[in-house]
N, C-alpha and C positions, 0 to 999 in steps of 0.2 A: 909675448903673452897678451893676450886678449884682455881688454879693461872696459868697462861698460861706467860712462860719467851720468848721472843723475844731477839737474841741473835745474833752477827755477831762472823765471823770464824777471821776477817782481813784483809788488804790490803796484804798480803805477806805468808811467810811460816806458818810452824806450828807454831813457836814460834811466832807469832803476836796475837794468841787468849789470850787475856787475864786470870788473877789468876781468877776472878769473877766469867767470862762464863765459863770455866772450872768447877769449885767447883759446880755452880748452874747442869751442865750436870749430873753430877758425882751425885747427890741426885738427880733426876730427874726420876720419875714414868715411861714418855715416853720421847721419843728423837726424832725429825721426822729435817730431811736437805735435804733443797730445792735441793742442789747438792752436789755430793761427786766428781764434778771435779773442785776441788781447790787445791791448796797445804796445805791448814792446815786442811783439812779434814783426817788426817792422823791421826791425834791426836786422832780422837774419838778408833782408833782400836789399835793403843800404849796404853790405857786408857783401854781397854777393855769393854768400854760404848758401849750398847745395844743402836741401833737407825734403823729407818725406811726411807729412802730416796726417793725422788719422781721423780728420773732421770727416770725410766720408764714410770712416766707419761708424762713427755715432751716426750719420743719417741711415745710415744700410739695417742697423739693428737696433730693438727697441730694448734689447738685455743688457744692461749697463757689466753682470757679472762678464757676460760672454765677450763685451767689448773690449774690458779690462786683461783677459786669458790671451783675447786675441794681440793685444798691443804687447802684454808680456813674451810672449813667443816669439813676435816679430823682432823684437828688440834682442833678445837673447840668440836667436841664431842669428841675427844681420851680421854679412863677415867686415874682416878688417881688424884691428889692433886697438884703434880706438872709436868706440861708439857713444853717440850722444843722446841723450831723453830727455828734452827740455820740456816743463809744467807751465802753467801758469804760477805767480806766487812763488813758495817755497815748495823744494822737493816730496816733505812728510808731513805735510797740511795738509789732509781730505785729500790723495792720491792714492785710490786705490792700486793701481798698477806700479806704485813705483816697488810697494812691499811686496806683488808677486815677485819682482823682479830680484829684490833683493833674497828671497827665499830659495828663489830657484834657478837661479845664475850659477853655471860650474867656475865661470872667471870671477876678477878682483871687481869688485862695484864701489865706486869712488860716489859718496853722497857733496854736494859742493852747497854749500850752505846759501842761501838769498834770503831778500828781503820778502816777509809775507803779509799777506793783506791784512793780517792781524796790527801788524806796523800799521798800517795805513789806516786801520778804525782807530786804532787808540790816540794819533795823528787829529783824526777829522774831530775826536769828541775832547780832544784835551783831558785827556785821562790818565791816571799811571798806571799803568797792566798791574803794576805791582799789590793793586788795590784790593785784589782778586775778581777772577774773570773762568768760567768754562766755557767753551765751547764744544757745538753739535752742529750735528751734520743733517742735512733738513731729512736728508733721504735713511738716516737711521732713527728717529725720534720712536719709532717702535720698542728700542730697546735703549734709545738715550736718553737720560733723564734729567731737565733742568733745573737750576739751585737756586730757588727764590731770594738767597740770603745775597748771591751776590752778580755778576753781570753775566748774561749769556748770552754768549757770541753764535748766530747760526748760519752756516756758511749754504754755498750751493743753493739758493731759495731762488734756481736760477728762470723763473717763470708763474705765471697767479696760478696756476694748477697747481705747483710745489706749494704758492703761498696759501692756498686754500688747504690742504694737507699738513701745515703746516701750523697754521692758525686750529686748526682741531684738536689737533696734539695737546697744542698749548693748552687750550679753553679747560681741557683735563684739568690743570693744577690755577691757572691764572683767571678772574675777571676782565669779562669783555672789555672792560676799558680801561685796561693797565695800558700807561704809556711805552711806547716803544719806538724805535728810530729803523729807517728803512735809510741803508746807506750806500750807494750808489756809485760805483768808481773810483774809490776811496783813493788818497794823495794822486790824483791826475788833475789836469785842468775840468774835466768834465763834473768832478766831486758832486755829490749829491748827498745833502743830510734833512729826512723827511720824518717830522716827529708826526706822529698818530696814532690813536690807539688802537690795541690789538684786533679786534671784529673788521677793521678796514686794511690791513695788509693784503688782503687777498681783490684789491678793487683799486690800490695802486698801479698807475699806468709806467710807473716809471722801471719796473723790475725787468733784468736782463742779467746776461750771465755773470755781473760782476756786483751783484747785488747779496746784502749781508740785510741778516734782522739783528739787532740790537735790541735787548732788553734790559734797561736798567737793575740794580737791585728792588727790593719789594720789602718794604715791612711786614713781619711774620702777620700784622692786625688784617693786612691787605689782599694776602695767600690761604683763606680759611681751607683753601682742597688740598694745601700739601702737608706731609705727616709733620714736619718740620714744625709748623705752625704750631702745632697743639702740644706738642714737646714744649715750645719757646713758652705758651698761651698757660702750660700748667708749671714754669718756672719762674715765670713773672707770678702767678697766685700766689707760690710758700714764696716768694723771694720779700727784701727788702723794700717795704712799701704795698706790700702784695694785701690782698685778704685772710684779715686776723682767724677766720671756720679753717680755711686751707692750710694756712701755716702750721695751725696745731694738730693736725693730721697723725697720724702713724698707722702703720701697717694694722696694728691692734686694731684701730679707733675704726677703721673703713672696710673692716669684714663683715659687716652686715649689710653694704651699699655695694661689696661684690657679691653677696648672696642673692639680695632684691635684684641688681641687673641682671643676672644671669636670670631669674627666672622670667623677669620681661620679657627678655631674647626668646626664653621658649616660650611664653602664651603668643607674641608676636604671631611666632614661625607656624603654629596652631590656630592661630585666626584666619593666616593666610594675608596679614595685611601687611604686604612691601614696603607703606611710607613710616610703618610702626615700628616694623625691623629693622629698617634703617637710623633710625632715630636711637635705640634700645642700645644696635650694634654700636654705635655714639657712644654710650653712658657708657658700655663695658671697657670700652677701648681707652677713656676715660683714668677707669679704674686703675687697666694695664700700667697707664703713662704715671700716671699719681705713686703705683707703689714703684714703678721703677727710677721716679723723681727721687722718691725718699729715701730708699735704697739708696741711691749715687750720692745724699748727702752724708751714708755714713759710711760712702766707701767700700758699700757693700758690691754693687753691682749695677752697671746702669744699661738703657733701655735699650739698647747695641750689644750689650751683652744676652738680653735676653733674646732680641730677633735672632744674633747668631747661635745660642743654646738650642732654639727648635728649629731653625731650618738644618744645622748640621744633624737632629734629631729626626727629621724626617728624610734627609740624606741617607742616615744610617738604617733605616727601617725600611727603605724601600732601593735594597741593591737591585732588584729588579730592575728599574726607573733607569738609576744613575750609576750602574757599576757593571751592564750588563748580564749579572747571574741571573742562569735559571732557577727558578722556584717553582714548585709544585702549588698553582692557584686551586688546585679542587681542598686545598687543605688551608687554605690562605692564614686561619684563624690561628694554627699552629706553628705556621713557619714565623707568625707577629708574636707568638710569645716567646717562641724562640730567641729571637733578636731582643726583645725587653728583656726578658731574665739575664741575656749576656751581658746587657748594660748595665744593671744592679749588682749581678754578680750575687744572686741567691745561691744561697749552698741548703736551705733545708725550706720545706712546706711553710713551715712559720714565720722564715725570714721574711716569704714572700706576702703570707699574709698580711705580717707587719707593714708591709708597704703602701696595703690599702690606702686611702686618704679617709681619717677619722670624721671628718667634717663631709660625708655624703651622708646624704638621708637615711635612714637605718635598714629601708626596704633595698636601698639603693646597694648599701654597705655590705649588707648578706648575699646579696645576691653575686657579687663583687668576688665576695670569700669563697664562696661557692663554685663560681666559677674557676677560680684559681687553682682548687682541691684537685677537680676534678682532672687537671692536668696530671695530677699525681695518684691520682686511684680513678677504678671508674666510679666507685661508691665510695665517696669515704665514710668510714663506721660511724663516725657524731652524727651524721646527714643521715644515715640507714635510719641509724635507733629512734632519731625525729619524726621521722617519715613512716615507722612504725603505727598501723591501724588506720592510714588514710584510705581513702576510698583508691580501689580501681578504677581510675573512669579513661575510657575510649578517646580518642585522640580528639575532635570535633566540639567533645563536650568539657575536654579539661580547662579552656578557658574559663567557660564561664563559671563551673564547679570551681575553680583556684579563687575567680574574682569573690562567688558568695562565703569560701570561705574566711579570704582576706577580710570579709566586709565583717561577716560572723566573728571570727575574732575581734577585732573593733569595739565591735555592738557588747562582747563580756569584758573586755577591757572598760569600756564607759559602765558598762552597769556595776562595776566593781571599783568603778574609782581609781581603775589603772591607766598610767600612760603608753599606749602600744606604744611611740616613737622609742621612750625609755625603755621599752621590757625588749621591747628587739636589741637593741643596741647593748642590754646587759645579757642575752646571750650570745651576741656575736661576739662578746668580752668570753664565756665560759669558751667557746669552741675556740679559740685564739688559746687559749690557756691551758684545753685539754690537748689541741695541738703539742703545744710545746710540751707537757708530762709524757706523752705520747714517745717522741721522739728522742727524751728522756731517758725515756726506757729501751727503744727499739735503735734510736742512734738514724740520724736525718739521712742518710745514705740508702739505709734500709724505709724510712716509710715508704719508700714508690713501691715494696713489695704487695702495700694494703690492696692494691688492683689487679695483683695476681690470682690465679684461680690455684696453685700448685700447693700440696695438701701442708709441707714446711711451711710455706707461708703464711697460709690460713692459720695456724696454729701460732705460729709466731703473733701474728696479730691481734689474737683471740688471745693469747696470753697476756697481752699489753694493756689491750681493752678492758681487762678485768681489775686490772690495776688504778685503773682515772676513774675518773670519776664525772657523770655523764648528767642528762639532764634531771635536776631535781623533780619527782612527781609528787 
């Protein structure tokens, strides 16, 4: 039976290959190495072991994926009983080819454990790995992302084109002149440890294919671009020692500084001024982090919990996206309520009212309830009887007819000494309430008949309606 051995060379010279990968090379049918530019790839030809190296294919092709499929293949059908795949380093460090292989090998795949050049940094800096450390991979930094809090190991930064690509990335979360280590050969006689800061990796003449970026840890005061920071930045405030305004905080106390931000955010976006709305977006996010601080002191919920409550929330609202179903887009606005009612789990018109958020603007708030109704009828009767004796007016002209009469009510509200905010807001209180007598009487299964036009139904609904009690004149 055919066995395919996965096998690393070492962090260092020739003597860092192991008795094991050795002896297994040495009985070994075929030999195939990803590269013969390493220093212990010397071994195989002291040794006198016959092997096949795939440095020509990286020259032949500029697609790393394609090189990768390509070396998989080769390896998986080479015949013989037993076949060899030696790395540089360790087997499942930054090898892409070795995980096609294990995926899609019909034979036994023997991984053989070595030394990795991870050995060899933590080696060169006198460090315990144990201290905590992640590493990345230079050529994924698009989707890797590095931990200000503790050391990050970036491997493959095998060229200043990588290190310039790579230094960009970085600049995202780090200032240009955070220290960092360029480390070069790591546990060979050649060793190389070059501190400099970040803006100059890419102007480093010493980088080649066995070169590593090391970044120290970073104090959060030092990282003001990553989120981390401002998490740490608003736990140090309520904390011990922190500032006495912030400590005394509570959810209660900072609902008028999420009101005012939010509305910055929109004069901001209304000005059209980018350095405003970044700044505003600042203050809200602020806000985010503050109640989700105060929350986690009492165990209520913390700011992990809130990031995963809306992205599985926007998961769930967009199967289209992430789940493949089709959905009918000319109706978008109905397939979105759809999916919210299933999450609330509304059983009647009122439930769903009640969901409104009582703290929106009162023009805000109506219009809200309004909206919601109308899922359930095309007219509902409270909105009819309102709307009774408004003018006709033609499509073109209804704006600005709505605007003067928004404004005209206003204008008798002030001249009567009444609050519009309050007088809306106390009837968007009666139709919430005639809602519920409403269904009272009719039973919440039956109100979606109110948008029927079928002569029981009218009747039904007319008989209900005669029952509530509507708006006072």
């Amino acid at each position: 039976m055919k066995t395919i051995y996965i096998l690393g060379f070492g962090c260092g010279g020739k003597h860092d290959i192991t008795l094991r990968s050795l002896e297994i090379l040495r009985a070994s049918d075929r030999v195939f190495v990803r590269t013969m530019v390493h220093p212990s790839a010397a071994i195989l030809d002291e040794y006198g072991i016959e092997y096949t190296s795939f440095d020509e294919l990286y020259e032949q092709s500029g697609d790393f994926e394609e090189v990768y499929d390509t070396i998989c293949e080769t390896v998986i059908s080479a015949p013989g009983e037993a076949v060899s795949y030696i790395v540089p380093g360790s087997s499942f460090i930054a090898e892409r080819a070795v995980g096609l292989i294990v995926s899609r090998a019909q034979c036994e795949v023997k991984i053989v454990p070595a030394v990795s050049f991870i050995d060899g940094i933590f080696s060169a800096l006198r460090t315990d790995a144990a201290d905590s450390f992640k590493m990345l991979d230079a050529l994924s930094l698009d989707t890797q992302r590095p931990d200000p809090s503790c050391m990050n190991i970036i491997c493959q930064v095998y060229d200043r084109s990588i290190a310039s690509d790579v230094k960009l990335e970085l600049e995202d979360i780090y200032p240009d002149e955070t220290p960092v280590y360029i480390i070069n050969a790591a546990s060979t006689d050649e060793e190389k440890i070059i501190p400099m800061s970040l803006w100059e990796i890419d102007r480093c003449e010493e980088i080649d294919h066995l070169t590593s970026l090391v970044i120290p840890p970073v104090d959060y005061t030092g990282v003001p671009r990553a989120f981390s920071s401002l998490k740490s930045v608003v736990r140090a405030l309520r904390g011990e020692g922190g500032c006495p305004w912030d400590m005394e905080q509570t959810h209660e106390s900072l609902i008028p500084y999420v009101t005012e931000e939010a509305y910055e955010v929109v004069s901001a976006i209304k000005r059209g001024d980018a350095d405003n709305l970044c700044e505003e977006l600042g203050d809200l996010l602020l806000q985010v982090v503050m109640h989700a601080d105060i929350a986690s002191e009492y165990g209520d919920f913390t700011m992990e919990d809130v990031i995963e409550a809306v992205t599985t929330k926007m998961i769930r609202r967009h199967p289209h996206v992430f789940a493949g179903k089709e959905i009918d887009m000319t109706d978008r606005d109905r397939a979105w309520d759809e999916i919210k009612s299933g999450e609330h789990g509304y059983s009647s018109l009122s439930e769903e009212l009640s969901g409104v958020a009582e703290a929106l603007p009162s023009l805000s708030y109506a219009a809200k309830l309004i909206r919601r109704a109308s899922k359930y009828m095309e007219r509902d009767p409270y909105v009819q009887r309102a709307m009774e004796g408004s003018a006709d007016c033609p499509g073109e002209q209804a704006r600005a007819y709505l605007g003067r009469l928004l404004f005209s009510a206003c204008a008798m509200c002030a001249d009567r000494g009444i609050d519009p905010e309050g007088l809306l807001r106390e009837v968007c209180e009666d139709y919430i309430a005639f809602e519920q007598r409403l269904e009272n009487l009719m039973g919440p299964r039956d109100i979606a008949l109110a948008g029927s036009s079928s002569p029981e139904a009218a009747e039904s609904v007319e008989k209900a309606i005669k029952k509530c009690v509507f708006l006072q004149k």
